[in-house]
C-alpha positions in Angstrom: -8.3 22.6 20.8 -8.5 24.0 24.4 -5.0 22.9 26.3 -5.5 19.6 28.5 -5.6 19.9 31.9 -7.1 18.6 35.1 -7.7 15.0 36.5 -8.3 12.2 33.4 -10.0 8.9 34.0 -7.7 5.9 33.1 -11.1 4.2 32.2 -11.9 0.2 33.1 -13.5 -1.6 30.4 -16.5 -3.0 31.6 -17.0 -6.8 30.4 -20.1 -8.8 30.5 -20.6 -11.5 33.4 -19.2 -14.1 31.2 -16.3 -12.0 30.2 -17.0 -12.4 26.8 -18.0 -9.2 25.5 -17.7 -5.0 25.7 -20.5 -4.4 28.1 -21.7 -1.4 26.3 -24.5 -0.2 28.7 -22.1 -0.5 31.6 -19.5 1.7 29.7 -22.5 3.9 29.0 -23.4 4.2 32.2 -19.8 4.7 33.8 -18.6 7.5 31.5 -21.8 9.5 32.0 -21.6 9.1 35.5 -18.1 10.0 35.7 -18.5 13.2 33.7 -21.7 13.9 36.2 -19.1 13.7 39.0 -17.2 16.6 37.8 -14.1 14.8 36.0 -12.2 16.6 33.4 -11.0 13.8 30.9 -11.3 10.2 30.2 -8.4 8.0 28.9 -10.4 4.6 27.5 -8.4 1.5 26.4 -5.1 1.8 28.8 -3.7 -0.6 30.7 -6.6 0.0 33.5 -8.9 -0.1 30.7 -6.6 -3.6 29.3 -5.8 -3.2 25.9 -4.3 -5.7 25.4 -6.7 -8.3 26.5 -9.5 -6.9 23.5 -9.6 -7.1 20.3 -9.8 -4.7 17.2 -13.4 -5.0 17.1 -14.1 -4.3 20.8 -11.7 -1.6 20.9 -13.3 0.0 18.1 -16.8 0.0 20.0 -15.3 1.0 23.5 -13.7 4.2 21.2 -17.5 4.7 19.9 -19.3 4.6 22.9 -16.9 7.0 25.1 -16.8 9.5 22.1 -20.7 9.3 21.5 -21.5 9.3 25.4 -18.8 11.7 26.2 -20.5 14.1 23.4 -17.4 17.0 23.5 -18.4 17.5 27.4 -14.8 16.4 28.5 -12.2 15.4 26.1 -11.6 11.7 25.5 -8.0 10.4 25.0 -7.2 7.0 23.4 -4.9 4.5 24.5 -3.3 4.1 21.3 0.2 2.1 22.4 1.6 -1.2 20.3 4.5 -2.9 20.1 5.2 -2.4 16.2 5.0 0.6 14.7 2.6 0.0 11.9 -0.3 -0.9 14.3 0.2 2.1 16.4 -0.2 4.0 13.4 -3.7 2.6 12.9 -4.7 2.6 16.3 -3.8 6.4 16.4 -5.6 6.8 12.8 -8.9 5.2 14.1 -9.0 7.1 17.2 -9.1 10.4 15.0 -11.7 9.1 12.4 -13.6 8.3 15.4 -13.7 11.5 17.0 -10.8 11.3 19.8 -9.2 14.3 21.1 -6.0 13.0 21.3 -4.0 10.0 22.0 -1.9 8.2 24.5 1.1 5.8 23.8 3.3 3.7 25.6 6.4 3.1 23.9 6.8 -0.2 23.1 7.0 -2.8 25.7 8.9 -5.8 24.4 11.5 -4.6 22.1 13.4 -2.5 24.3 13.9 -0.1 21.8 16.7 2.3 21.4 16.4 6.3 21.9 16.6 6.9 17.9 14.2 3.9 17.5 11.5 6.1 19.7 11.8 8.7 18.1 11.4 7.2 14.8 8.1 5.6 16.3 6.4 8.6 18.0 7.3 10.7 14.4 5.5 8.0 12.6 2.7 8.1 14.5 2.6 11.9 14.9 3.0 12.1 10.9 0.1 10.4 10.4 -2.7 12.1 12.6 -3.3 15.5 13.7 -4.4 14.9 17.3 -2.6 15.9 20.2 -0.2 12.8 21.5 0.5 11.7 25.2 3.6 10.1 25.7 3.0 7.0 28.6 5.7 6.7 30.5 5.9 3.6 32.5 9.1 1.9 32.7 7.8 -0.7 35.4 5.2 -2.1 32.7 7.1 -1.0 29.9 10.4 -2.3 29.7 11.4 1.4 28.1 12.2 4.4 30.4 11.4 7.7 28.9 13.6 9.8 30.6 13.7 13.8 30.8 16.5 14.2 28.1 14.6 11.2 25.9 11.1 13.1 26.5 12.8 16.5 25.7 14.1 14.9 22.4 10.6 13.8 21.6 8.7 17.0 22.7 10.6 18.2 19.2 8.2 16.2 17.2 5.2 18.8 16.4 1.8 17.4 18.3 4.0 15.2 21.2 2.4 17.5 23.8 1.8 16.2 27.0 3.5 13.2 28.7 1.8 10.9 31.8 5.3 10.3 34.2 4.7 7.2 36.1 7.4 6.9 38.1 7.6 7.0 41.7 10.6 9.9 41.0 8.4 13.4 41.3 11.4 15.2 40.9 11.1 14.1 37.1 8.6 16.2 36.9 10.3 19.1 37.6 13.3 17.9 35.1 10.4 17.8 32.4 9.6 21.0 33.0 12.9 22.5 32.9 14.1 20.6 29.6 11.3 21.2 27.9 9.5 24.6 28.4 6.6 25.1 27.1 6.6 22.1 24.6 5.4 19.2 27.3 2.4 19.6 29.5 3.0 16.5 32.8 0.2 14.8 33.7 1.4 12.8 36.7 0.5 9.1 36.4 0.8 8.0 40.2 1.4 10.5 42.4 -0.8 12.9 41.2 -0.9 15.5 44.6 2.8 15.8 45.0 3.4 16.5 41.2 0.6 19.2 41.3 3.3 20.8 43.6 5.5 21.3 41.0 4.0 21.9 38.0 2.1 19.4 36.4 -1.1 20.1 34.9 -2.8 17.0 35.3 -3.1 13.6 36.7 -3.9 10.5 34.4 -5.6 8.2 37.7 -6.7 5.1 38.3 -8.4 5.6 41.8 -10.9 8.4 40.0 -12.3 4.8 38.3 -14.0 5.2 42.0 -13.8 8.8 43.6 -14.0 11.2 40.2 -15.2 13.8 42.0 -12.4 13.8 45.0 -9.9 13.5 42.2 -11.4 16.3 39.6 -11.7 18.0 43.0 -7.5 17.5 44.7 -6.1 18.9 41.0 -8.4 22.1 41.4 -7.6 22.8 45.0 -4.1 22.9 44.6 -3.3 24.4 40.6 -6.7 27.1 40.7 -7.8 27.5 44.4 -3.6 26.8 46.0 -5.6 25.9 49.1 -2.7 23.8 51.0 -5.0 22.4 53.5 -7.8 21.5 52.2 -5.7 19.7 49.3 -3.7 17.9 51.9 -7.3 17.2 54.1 -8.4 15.8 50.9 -5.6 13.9 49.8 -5.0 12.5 53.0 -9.2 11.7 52.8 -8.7 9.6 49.9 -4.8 8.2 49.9 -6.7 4.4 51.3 -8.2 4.1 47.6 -5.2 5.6 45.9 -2.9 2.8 47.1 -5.9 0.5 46.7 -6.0 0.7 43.1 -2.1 1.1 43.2 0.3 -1.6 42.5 -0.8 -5.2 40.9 -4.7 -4.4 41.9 -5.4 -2.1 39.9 -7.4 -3.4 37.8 -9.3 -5.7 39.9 -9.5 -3.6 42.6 -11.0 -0.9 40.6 -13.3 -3.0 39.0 -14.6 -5.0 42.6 -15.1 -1.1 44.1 -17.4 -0.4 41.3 -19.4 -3.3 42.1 -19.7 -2.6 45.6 -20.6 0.9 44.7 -23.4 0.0 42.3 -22.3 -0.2 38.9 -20.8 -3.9 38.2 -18.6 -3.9 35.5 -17.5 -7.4 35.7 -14.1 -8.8 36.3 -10.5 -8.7 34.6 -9.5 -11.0 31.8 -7.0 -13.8 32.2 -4.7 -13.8 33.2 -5.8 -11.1 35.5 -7.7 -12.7 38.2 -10.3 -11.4 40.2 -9.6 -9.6 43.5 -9.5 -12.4 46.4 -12.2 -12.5 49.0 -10.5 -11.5 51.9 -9.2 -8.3 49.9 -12.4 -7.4 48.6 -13.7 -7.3 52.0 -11.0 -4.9 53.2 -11.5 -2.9 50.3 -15.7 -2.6 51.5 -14.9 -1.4 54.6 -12.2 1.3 53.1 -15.4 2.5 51.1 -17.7 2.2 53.7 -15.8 4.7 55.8 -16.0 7.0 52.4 -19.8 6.0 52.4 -19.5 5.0 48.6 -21.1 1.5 49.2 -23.8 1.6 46.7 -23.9 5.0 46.1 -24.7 4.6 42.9 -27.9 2.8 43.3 -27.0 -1.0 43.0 
């Protein structure tokens, strides 16, 4: 498989009105028009996408509608992550028999587990697929920090590839990079410009939920075209969505956008609630300005 690289979708799950159900058109929908807009990957089922709020049989048809929909155009990554080891297994195992590309896992995120105990849990679940794995590094959510000498240890283990860093440190990135060669390919998970800067080869985001085609665009400008200005222009044009989606919001902010853009998607599950009124209109007037109120065609 062709080396990952580029801006990846951290996909929403789209619910129905009720919130009781996959909406399945929706998801349709949203992946095709993301991969219109010129992203490069999609990353269904993490925590943007709530994982854990689903169950097995609604994971199973978000993984079959993004593979199906997606049809090899851009490569689909599966949130994969659980807190015992035996259920990441599967989830990894079910991505591949349903045509993934790879995988992403958070370490788990109650157990605090130690730095042999992770690696004994990534082996596992690299032993038992043959897809490319994404370590998710998110200590804030997480309750595990995977730090450069812990992700240098774990870039041993064959198909641990690439590794989202979602820290606020971008330094860490460079650390990666210098611990482990050619083994681990960084995908930023926040700050997706200023790690572009120094090395990484991708950005798992949130706010491309809303602008794909800015944040397909922002990686290209800076690691193919090394156009300085016009990354920084275009950073600086979009940074109002970025720390948007950023923070608690995330998810309901991402998901309120795409209904002011055209393409409801319905609102978090408990106990995520939806985004309050008086943010929801500040968040309409920071798309206004981008002219993305119902661009889509509501």
């Amino acid at each position: 498989m062709t080396a990952l690289r580029g801006t990846f979708t951290v996909l929403v799950t789209p619910f129905t009105a009720d919130g009781t159900a996959v909406d399945g058109p929706a998801l349709k929908r949203l992946v095709n028009w993301q991969i219109e807009q010129g992203i490069h990957g999609l990353i269904p089922l993490g925590s943007t996408g709530e994982f854990l709020s689903m169950t097995p049989d609604e994971r199973r048809q978000v993984i079959e509608i993004c593979v199906q929909e997606a049809a090899g155009r851009v490569p689909v990554l599966i949130g994969a992550g659980a807190e015992w080891t035996r259920d990441a297994v599967a989830n990894a195992r079910e991505a591949e028999r349903l045509g993934a590309d790879g995988i992403m896992v958070i370490p788990p995120y109650y157990s605090s587990p130690t730095e042999d105990e992770l690696f004994e849990h990534y082996r596992h679940i690299a032993e038992a697929v043959s897809l490319p794995i994404m370590l998710y590094n998110n200590p804030a959510t997480a309750n595990v920090d995977l730090t450069p000498p812990v992700i240098a240890r774990l870039s041993r283990i064959d198909n641990v590839l690439y590794v989202k860093e979602s820290t606020l440190e971008v330094t860490r990135v460079r650390d990666i990079i210098e611990l482990c060669g050619d083994r681990m390919t960084v995908f930023a998970g926040i700050l997706g410009y200023e790690s572009f800067w120094l090395g990484a080869q991708g950005w798992v985001a949130v706010c491309s939920n809303l602008l794909p085609r800015d944040s397909a665009r922002l990686f290209e400008l800076v690691a193919d075209d090394n156009n300085r200005d016009a990354a920084l222009a275009l950073y600086k044009k979009i940074l109002p969505i970025v720390r948007w989606v950023g923070g608690h919001r995330y998810v309901a902010a991402s998901k309120s956008g795409l209904a002011m853009m055209g393409l409801p998607v319905g609102e978090p599950r408990a106990p995520r609630l939806p985004l309050p009124a008086a943010d929801r209109e500040l968040l309409r007037i920071e798309l206004n300005n981008l002219g993305l109120i119902n661009s889509l065609g509501a």
